[in-house]
N, C-alpha and C positions, 0 to 999 in steps of 0.2 A: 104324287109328291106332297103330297096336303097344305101344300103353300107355305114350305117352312112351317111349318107345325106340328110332322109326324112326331117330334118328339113327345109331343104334348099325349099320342096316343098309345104309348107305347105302355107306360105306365095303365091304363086304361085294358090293355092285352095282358097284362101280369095279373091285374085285380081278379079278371076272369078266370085265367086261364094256371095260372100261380108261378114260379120265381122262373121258370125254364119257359123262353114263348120263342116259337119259329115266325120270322120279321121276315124273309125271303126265302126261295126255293133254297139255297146254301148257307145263310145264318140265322143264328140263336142270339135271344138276348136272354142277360142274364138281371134281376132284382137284386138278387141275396147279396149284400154287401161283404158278405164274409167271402164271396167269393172273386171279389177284387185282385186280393193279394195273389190267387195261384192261377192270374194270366198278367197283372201288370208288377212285376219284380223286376230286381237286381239282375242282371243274369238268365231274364226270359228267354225261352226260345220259342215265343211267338210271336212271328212276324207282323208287321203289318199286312193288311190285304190288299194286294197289288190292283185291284179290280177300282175297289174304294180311293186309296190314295193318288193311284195312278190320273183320277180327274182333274184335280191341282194344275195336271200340264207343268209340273214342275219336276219331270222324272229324274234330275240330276242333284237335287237337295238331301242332304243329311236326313230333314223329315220325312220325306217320302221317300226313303229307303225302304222298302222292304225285307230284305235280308237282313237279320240282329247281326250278322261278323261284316256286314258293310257298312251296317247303321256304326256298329264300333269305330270302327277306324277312321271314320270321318268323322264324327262326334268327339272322338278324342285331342283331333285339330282344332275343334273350336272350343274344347271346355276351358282350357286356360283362359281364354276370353273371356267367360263369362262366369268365373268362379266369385267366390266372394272377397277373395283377396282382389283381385282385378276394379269389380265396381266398388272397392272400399277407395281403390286408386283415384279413381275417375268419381266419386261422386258427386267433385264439384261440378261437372256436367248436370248432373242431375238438379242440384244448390241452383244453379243460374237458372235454367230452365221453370223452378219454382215460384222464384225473384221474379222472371218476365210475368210468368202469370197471374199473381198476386198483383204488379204493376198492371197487368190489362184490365184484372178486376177494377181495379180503382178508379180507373181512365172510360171504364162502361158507365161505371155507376154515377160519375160526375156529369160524364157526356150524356147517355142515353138512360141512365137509371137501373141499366139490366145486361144482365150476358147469358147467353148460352152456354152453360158450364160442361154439357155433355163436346159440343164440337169444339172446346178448349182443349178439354181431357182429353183427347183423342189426339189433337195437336200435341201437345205437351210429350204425348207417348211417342209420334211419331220424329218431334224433334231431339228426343232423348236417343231414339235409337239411330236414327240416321246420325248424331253427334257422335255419340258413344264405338258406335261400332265401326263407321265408314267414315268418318272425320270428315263429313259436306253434311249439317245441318239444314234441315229441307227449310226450317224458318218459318213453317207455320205458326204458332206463336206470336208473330208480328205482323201476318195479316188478316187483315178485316173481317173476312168470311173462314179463319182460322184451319185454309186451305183445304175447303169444303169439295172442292174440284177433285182432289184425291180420294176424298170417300170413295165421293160417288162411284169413282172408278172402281174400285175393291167394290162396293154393294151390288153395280150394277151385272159384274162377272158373278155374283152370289147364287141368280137359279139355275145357271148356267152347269154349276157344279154336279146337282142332283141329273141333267139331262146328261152330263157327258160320260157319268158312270153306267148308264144304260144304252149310250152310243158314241162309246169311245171313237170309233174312226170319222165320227163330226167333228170333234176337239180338233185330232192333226188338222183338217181343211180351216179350219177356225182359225186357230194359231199360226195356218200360213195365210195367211188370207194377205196380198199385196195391202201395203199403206194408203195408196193411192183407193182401193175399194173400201179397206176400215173405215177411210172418212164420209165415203158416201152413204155407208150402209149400220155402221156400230159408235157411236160418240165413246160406251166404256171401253172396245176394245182399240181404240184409236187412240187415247190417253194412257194404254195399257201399253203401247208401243211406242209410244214418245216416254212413259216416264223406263221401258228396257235399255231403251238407247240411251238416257243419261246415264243410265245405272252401267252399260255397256261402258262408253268416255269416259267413264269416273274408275271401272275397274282398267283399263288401256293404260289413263294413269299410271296410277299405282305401279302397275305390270311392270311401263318403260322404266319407272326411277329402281324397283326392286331390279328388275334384269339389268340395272349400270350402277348398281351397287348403293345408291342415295339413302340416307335415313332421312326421313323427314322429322318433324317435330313431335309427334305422336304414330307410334303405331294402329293401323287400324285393323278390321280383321280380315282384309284381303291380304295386308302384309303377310299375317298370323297363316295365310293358307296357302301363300305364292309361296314360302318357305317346304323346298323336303323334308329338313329334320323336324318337321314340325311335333311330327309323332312317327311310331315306330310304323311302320306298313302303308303309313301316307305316301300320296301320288300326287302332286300339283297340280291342281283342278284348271279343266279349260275356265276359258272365259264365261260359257254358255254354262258352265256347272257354277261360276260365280253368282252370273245372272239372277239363276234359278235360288240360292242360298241369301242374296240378297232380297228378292223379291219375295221370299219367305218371310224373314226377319220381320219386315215392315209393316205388313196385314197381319202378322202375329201379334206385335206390337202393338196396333194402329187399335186392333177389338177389343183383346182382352183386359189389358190393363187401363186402357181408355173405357170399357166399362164398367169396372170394376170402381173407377174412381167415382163414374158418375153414381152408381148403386149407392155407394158408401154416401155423397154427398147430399145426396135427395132426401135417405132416410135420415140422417143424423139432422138435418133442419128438419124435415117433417116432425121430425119427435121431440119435443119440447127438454123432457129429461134428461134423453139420448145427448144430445147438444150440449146443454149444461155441464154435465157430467163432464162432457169430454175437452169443452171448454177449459173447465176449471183444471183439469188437471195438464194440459197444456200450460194454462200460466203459472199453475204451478210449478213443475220443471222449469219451464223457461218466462222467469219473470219480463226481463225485457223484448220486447216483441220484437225488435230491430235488432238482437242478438243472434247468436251462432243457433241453429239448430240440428244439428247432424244426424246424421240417419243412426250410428250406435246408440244415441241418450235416448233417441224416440221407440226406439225397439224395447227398452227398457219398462216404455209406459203399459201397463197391462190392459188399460181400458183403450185406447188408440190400438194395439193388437187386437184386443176383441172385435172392434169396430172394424177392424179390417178383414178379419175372418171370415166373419158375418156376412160381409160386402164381399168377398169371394165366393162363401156359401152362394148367395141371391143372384150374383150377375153371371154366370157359367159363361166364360168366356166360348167356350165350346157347349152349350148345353146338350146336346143330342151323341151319337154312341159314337164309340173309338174300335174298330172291328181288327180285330187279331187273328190269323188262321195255328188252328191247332196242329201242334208239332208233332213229329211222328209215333210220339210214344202213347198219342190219342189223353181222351181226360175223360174226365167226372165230375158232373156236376149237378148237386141235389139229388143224386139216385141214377142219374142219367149217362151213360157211358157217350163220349160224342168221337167218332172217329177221326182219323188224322187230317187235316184238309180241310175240315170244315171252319166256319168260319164266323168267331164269337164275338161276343162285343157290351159293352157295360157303358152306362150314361151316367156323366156327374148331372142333369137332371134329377133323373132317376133318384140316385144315392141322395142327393140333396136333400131331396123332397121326403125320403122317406120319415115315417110320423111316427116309427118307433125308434130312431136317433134322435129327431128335430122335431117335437112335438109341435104344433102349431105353425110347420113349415114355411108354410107362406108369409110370417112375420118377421120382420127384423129385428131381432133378440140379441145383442152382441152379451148379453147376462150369460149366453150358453156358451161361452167360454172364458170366463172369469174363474169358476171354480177351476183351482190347480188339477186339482183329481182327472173330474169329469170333462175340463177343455182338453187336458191333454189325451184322455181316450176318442175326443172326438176328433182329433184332428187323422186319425188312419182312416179316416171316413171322405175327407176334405179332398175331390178330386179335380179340383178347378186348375190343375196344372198337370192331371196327369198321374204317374206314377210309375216307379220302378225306372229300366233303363234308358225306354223315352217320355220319359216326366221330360216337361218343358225348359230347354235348356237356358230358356233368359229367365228363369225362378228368380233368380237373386239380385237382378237388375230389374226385375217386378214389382217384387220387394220394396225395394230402396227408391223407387219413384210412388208406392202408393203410401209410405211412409215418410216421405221426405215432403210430398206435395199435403198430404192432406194436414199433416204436423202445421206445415205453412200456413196455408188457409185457414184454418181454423184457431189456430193461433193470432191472425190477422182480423179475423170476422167472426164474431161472436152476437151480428144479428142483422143474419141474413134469414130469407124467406123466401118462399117458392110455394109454385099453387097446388095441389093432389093433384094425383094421377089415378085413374081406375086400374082394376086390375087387366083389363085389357091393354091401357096404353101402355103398360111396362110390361110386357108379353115381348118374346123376341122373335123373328125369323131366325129359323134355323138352316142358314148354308152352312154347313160346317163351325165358322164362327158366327156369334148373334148378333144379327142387326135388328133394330126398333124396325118400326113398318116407319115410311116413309114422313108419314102425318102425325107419328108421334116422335120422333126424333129427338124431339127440342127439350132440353130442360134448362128453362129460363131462371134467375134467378135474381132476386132484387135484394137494396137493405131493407129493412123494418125499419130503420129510423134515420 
C-alpha cells in the first residue's frame, strides 16, 4: 500500500516503462493527458469500478454508483442543488461563514498570536456544507480545536480504504460491528457511528415534516431528494441512501476544498510578490475592507483566479487515480487495444505534475495562468475536480467558498507570515482524498507586525 504514497510511484512506472503501465493484475494507468478526454466526458460510458469505489462502504451514494444510467438519474436530483444559480442564492452562507473566520483570525492573533489556518479551512468547508446543503451547521468555526474530533474521524478511516478494496467482506463485519464493541476496540469507527446517527435524526426530521406537508424556512437537500418529481426516473431514496449521500458530501467538502485553501494560503504568504500582487489588487477592487465583497466582482479579479488555480493545480484534493472499467465497445490507447472490462484510470497527480504543461511543477506559479491564450488551454488539463459526467458535483459551491474566503482574508491581512515547509512536510497521504501525515498537519500562521 506504500503508506499512501503509491501515488508518488506511479509517475516513477511511466518514466520507465512510458504512457500505458499495468498498476494491478486488471488495471492500466494512463500519463498522456490527451487522453483524459476519451474516458472522463459528457456522456461516458465508463463506469466507475465497483471493486475500487465499492470500499467507501457507502454503496447507496450518487458517487459510488457505478452504473453511468444510475449514476444519471440520481445526480440529476441533486444538480439543481448545486448548480450555480442555487449557490449564487445561498452565498450569503458562504459571506457569514467568511466573517466568522476572519473574526477568529483576529481573536487568535490578539489572544495567542497565531492559528492554524489549515484546521480552519477545513472547518470553514465543513460548516459551509453542513449549512448550505442540510440546514444544521456543524459549527465548527466557533470551536476551539476548530472541531478537530471530526478529522480525525475521516483520517483515521483513511487506510482502512486501501485494505478493504483487497478484503471487502472485512468492511461488512466492520460496518456492523455492535456500538457497544466500536467503543472498546475503534475510537474512528465509533465517532463514525455517533456522527451516522445524528445524520440519521436529522434526515427522520426532515422526512416527518416533508411526509405532513411542512415547508420549513429553507430547503435543504433532503427536502430536494424526499420529493418524486424531483427528476424524471427518480425514486425516493431510503433513509440509509440518505445516510450514505450525506456522509459523502462532508469528507468531500471537509478535504478538498479545505486543502485547497490551505495550498493557496501557505504559498501566497511564502511568496513575498505572490502576496503583494494579490494584495493590491484586492484593494484595489474593493477599496473599503469592511465593504461588500461578493463572489461575482471577485471571479472577475484575474490574478485571485490564477492564484486559485494554481492552489487547485498543487493541493489535488484527490491526488492519486480515479479507475473507470472500459465499456463494451473496448478502447485504445497510445497503440494499445485494451479490452471491454478492463479497468483504467488517470491521476490529477500525475497530469499536474507533468513538466511538459507545468514546467517547474513543483512551484507555485499562478503567472501560468494569467496569459488569456495559454491559461485558458491550460485549464482541459486542470483535473482537481474531475471531469466529464462525474466531475465533482459541489464544483460551484467550491468555487464560491475558495473565492469568497480567500477574497476575505487577504483583503483583511496583508501581513501575515508563516514558517517554510520542506518538501516532504507538504507531501500528502493518499486514501483516496489527501491528508498531511499526522505531524505535519498544522499550518500555523502569525502577523508580521
Amino acid at each position: 500500500m506504500q503508506g499512501g504514497s503509491f501515488y508518488l510511484q506511479v509517475p516513477k512506472l511511466h518514466e520507465q516503462y512510458g504512457p500505458v503501465v499495468r498498476i494491478t493484475p486488471d488495471e492500466i494507468h494512463l500519463s498522456d493527458p490527451e487522453n483524459c478526454e476519451k474516458i472522463y466526458y459528457i456522456g461516458s460510458r465508463y463506469g466507475k469500478d465497483p471493486r475500487f469505489y465499492g470500499a467507501f462502504g457507502t454503496h447507496k451514494a450518487t458517487f459510488t454508483a457505478p452504473s453511468p444510467d444510475v449514476h444519471r438519474v440520481k445526480r440529476s436530483a441533486l444538480n439543481p442543488f448545486f448548480s450555480r444559480k442555487k449557490v449564487l442564492e445561498l452565498e450569503d452562507i458562504v459571506q457569514e461563514k467568511a466573517d466568522k473566520l476572519v473574526r477568529r483570525m483576529r481573536e487568535s492573533f490578539s489572544s495567542t498570536g497565531c492559528i492554524d489556518l489549515h484546521h480552519a479551512f477545513r472547518a470553514i468547508s465543513v460548516d459551509v456544507i453542513s449549512d448550505y446543503a442540510f440546514g444544521n451547521c456543524y459549527g465548527f468555526l466557533g470551536k476551539e480545536n476548530f472541531g478537530a474530533e471530526f478529522f480525525d474521524m475521516i483520517r483515521g478511516f483513511g487506510p482502512a480504504f486501501w485494505f478493504f478494496q483487497q478484503f471487502p467482506a472485512i468492511q461488512g463485519l466492520s460496518l456492523s460491528t455492535p456500538f457497544w464493541l466500536a467503543k472498546l476496540t475503534s475510537e474512528p469507527l465509533t465517532r463514525m457511528m455517533l456522527h451516522r446517527e445524528g445524520s440519521r435524526r436529522q434526515i427522520l426530521k426532515v422526512k416527518d415534516a416533508v411526509d405532513r406537508g411542512e415547508k420549513g424556512s429553507r430547503s435543504t437537500i433532503f427536502h430536494q431528494l424526499l420529493h418524486p418529481e424531483a427528476t424524471e426516473g427518480h425514486v425516493v431514496p431510503t433513509v440509509e441512501e440518505l445516510e450514505d449521500e450525506a456522509y459523502i458530501m462532508l469528507a468531500a467538502a471537509a478535504d478538498t476544498t479545505g486543502n485547497a485553501l490551505t495550498i493557496a494560503a501557505y504559498n501566497v504568504v511564502r511568496h513575498e510578490e505572490i502576496y503583494k500582487r494579490l494584495t493590491e489588487e484586492l484593494k484595489q477592487a474593493f477599496p473599503d475592507p469592511e465593504g461588500e465583497i461578493d463572489f461575482v466582482a471577485l471571479e472577475r479579479l484575474p490574478y485571485l483566479t490564477a492564484v486559485i488555480k494554481e492552489a487547485l493545480r498543487l493541493s489535488c484534493g484527490v491526488p492519486g487515480r480515479l479507475p473507470r472499467v472500459v465499456p463494451d465497445v473496448g478502447a485504445e490507447f497510445n497503440g494499445y487495444h485494451v479490452p471491454p472490462g478492463t479497468v483504467v484510470s488517470m491521476s490529477s497527480w500525475t497530469m499536474h505534475h507533468n513538466e511538459d504543461l507545468f514546467p517547474q511543477s513543483e512551484t507555485f506559479d499562478p503567472s501560468r495562468w494569467t496569459d488569456p491564450v495559454i491559461g485558458k488551454s491550460l485549464e482541459k488539463y486542470l483535473f482537481s475536480f474531475g471531469k466529464g459526467s462525474r466531475q465533482c458535483i459541489g464544483m460551484p459551491l467550491a468555487y464560491c467558498e475558495l473565492y469568497v474566503t480567500l477574497g476575505r482574508l487577504f483583503r483583511q491581512f496583508d501581513d501575515l507570515k508563516t514558517a517554510q515547509k520542506s518538501r516532504e512536510e507538504l507531501r500528502y497521504n493518499d486514501y483516496f482524498s489527501s491528508y498531511h501525515p499526522a505531524e505535519y498537519n498544522k499550518f500555523i500562521f502569525e502577523k508580521a507586525r
